[in-house]
C-alpha positions, 0 to 999 in steps of 0.5 A, spaced: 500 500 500 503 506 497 499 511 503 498 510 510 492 505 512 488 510 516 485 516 512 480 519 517 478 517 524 472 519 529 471 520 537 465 519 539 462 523 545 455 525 549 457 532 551 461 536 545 462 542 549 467 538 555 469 533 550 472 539 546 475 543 553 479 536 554 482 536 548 483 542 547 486 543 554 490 537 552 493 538 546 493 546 546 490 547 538 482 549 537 478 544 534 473 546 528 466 546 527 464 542 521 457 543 517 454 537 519 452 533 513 445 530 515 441 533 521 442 530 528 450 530 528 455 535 531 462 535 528 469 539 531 475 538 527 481 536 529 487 541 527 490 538 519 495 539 515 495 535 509 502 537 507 505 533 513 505 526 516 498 523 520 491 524 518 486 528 522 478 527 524 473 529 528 469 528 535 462 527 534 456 527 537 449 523 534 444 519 536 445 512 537 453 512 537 454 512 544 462 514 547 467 509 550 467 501 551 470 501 544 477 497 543 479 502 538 485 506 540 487 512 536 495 515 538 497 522 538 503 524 536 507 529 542 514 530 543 513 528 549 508 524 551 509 526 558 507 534 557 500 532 554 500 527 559 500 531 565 494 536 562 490 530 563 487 530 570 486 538 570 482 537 563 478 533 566 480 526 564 484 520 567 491 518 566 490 509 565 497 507 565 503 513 565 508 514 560 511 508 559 518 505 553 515 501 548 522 499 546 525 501 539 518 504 538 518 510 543 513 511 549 506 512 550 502 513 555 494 511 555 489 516 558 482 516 558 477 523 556 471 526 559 467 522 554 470 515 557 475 513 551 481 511 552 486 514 547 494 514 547 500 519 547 506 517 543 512 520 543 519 518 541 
């Protein structure tokens, strides 16, 4: 495959409103409104850059799609994942298991939002 496998990713929420404080607080960068494409739906964009490396996508609220219990966890580049690590708490969320080596690969730290999903720090 000549491009990444992931194209766009989406995390699902009850309140957009603290859901768009936590990671707001914790990556420090503003989230977006997008015009939703059917009714019943709320979308705030994550920051994009499509010159660069990575992908972005969405916290989105509709009806039906509750938050959490999922087993899909989306990693977040940091520069060190222990700076946005420590805004955790203070956002309102919870840190799951603390920075931590994954070898080679770099280091990761797991933490839950205000919405119950779990996503991950990496760093290298």
């Amino acid at each position: 495959m000549p491009i990444n496998p992931v194209a766009w990713f989406e995390i699902y929420v009850q309140d957009i409103a603290r859901a768009k404080r936590f990671y707001e607080q914790v990556f420090q960068f503003e989230l977006q409104d997008l015009a939703p494409p059917f009714s019943g739906i709320e979308l705030l964009a994550f920051p994009c850059d499509q010159a660069t490396y990575g992908t972005t996508g969405t916290l989105v609220k509709m009806e039906g799609c509750p938050s959490g219990g999922n087993s899909t966890i989306i990693y977040f580049h940091c520069a060190d994942c222990a700076v946005e690590e420590a805004r955790v708490h203070d956002a309102g969320g919870s840190v799951h298991r603390a920075k931590m080596s994954i070898g080679e690969y770099g280091y990761i730290s797991l933490v839950m939002d205000t919405e119950g999903n779990m996503i991950g720090l990496h760093s290298m």
